[in-house]
C-alpha positions, -999 to +999 in steps of 0.1 A: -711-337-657-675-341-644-657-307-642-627-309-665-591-294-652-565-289-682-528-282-661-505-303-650-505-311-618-471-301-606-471-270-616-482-240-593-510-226-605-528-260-611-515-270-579-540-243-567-573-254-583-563-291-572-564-282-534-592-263-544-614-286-558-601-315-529-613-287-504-647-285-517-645-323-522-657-313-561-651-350-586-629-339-613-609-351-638-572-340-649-566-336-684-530-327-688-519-313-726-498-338-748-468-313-743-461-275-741-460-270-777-495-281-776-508-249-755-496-228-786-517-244-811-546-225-827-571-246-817-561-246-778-557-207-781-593-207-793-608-230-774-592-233-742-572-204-731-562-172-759-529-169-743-519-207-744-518-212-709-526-235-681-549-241-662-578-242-679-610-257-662-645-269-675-677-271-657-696-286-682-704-257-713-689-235-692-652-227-700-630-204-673-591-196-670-565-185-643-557-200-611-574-173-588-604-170-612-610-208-612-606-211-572-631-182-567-656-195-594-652-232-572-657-215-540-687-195-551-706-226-568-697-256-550-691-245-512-715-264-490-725-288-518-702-316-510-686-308-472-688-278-451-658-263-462-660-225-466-631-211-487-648-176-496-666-160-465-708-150-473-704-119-455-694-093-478-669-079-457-652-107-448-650-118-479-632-081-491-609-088-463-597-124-484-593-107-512-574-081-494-550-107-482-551-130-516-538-089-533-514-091-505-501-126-516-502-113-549-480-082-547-461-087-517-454-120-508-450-141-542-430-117-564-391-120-539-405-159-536-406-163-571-370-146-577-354-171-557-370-197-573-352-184-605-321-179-591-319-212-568-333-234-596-337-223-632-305-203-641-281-228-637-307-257-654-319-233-684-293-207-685-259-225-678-254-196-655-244-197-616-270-184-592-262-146-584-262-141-555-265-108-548-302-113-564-307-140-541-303-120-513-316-086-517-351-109-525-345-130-492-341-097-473-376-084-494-390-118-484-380-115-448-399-079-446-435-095-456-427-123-436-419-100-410-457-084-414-474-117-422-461-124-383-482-092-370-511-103-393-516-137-381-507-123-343-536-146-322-550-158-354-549-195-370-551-181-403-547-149-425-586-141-419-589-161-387-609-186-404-587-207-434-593-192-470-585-189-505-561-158-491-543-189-468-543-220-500-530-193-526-493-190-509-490-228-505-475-240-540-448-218-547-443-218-506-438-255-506-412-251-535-394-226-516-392-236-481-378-274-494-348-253-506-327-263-467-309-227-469-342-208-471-366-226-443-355-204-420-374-179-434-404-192-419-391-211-390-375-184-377-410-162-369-433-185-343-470-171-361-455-175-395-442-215-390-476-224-372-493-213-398-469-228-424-469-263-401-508-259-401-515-254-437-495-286-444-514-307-422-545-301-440-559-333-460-562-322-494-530-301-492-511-328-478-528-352-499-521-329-532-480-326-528-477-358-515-493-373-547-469-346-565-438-361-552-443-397-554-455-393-596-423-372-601-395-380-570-399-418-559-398-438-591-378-458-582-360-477-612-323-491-598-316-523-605-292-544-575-274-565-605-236-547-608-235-552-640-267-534-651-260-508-622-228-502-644-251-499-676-276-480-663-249-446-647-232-453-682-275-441-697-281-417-668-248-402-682-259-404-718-293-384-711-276-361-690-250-350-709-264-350-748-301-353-739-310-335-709-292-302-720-313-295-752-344-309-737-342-284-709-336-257-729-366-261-749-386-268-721-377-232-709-380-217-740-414-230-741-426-231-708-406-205-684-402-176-703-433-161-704-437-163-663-401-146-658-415-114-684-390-127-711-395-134-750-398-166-763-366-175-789-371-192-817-337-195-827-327-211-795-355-240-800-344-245-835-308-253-826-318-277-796-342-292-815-314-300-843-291-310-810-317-332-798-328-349-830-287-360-835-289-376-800 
């Protein structure tokens, strides 16, 4: 039976199992929910995941949630089945040392990437409010400090574990997000170990593969037309959408979606009133 992955693709912690399961060269099939609201219903809390959350994957009967959980659950099954690709090491204590460096990734690494991330692209969007600086740069000073030991770590080594792991695929979603932000790149080209490694994880097929298929389902439709007058129609629509529609639209999408990963509270009086904006549009 075809394993079944609930997430949506563009997302980081589905981006995850996706390299995973191209890795391993596992068939699967992507079921993505009919909309954020949908995670919340009773029946997906129930069934799928209690928290309402993505992603959610099904190996037949079996039913198992979170990212890491998933990709470790993948690894230990289907390793060697399809290719030779070993993302979880046999030994025992190599494979303590990836989960060593996946805790590192965890604690260290993600949490300054993920702040900058906030700052550079949701508080303006959701918020209305201007990046703050000062945030932005106490976490790219944090960020440049595990950077600066992930330099030492991979000293003579390809990898974080010498050989390429779950500890190495685990940093490249929310990686990829930050380093296409031009006035952060440095970050990583700036320390020779850290951008061979960076430059090296990209090159890999089913990472490649994975945000290349990303970007060209969300970045390169392409729908400009070459007649002036429709150009002219078309700005006067963009403008519409971004000035009545986008605004509530985001805001909900926040509400329903962000929240929760930046330890806030979900506000139902904020979805109410875009939801009334949005329904006068």
């Amino acid at each position: 039976m075809t394993i079944k992955l609930i997430g949506y693709p563009a997302l980081g912690p589905t981006t995850k199992v996706i390299i995973t399961l191209k890795e391993l060269g596992i068939p699967y099939e992507l079921d993505p929910p009919a909309s954020f609201q949908s995670l919340k219903d009773d029946d997906y809390i129930k069934n799928k995941h209690p928290f309402g959350k993505i992603p959610v994957l099904f190996d037949g009967d079996f039913r198992i949630t979170e990212s890491r959980a998933i990709c470790r659950y993948l690894a230990s099954k289907y390793q060697g089945k399809y290719n030779d690709t070993i993302l979880l090491p046999n030994d025992v204590h190599q494979a303590s040392l990836v989960d060593q460096y996946i805790s590192y990734e965890s604690f260290y690494y993600d949490p300054p990437l993920s702040k900058i991330v906030y700052q550079e692209k949701v508080a303006k969007k959701f918020f209305d409010k201007d990046p703050d600086l000062e945030v932005i740069k106490e976490n790219r000073e944090e960020l440049a400090k595990v950077l600066d030991v992930f330099e030492k770590l991979l000293e003579g080594k390809e990898y974080l574990n010498g050989e390429y792991s779950l500890a190495d695929l685990f940093i490249c979603p929310n990686t990829n997000y930050v380093y296409c932000i031009d006035t952060h790149s440095d970050l990583w080209d700036s320390r020779p170990n850290v951008k061979n490694w960076w430059n090296r994880l990209c090159n890999r097929d089913s990472i490649k593969t994975t945000f290349e298929e990303i970007k060209s389902k969300y970045n390169n439709t392409i729908l400009v037309t070459h007649d002036i007058r429709e150009v002219g129609l078309v700005e006067q629509f963009i403008s519409y959408e971004s000035s009545y529609d986008d605004t509530p639209v985001s805001k909900i999408v926040f509400q329903e979606l962000y929240v929760n990963y930046i330890g806030s509270t979900l506000d139902p009086a904020i979805i109410k009133q875009d939801r009334e904006k949005l329904m006068k549009f």
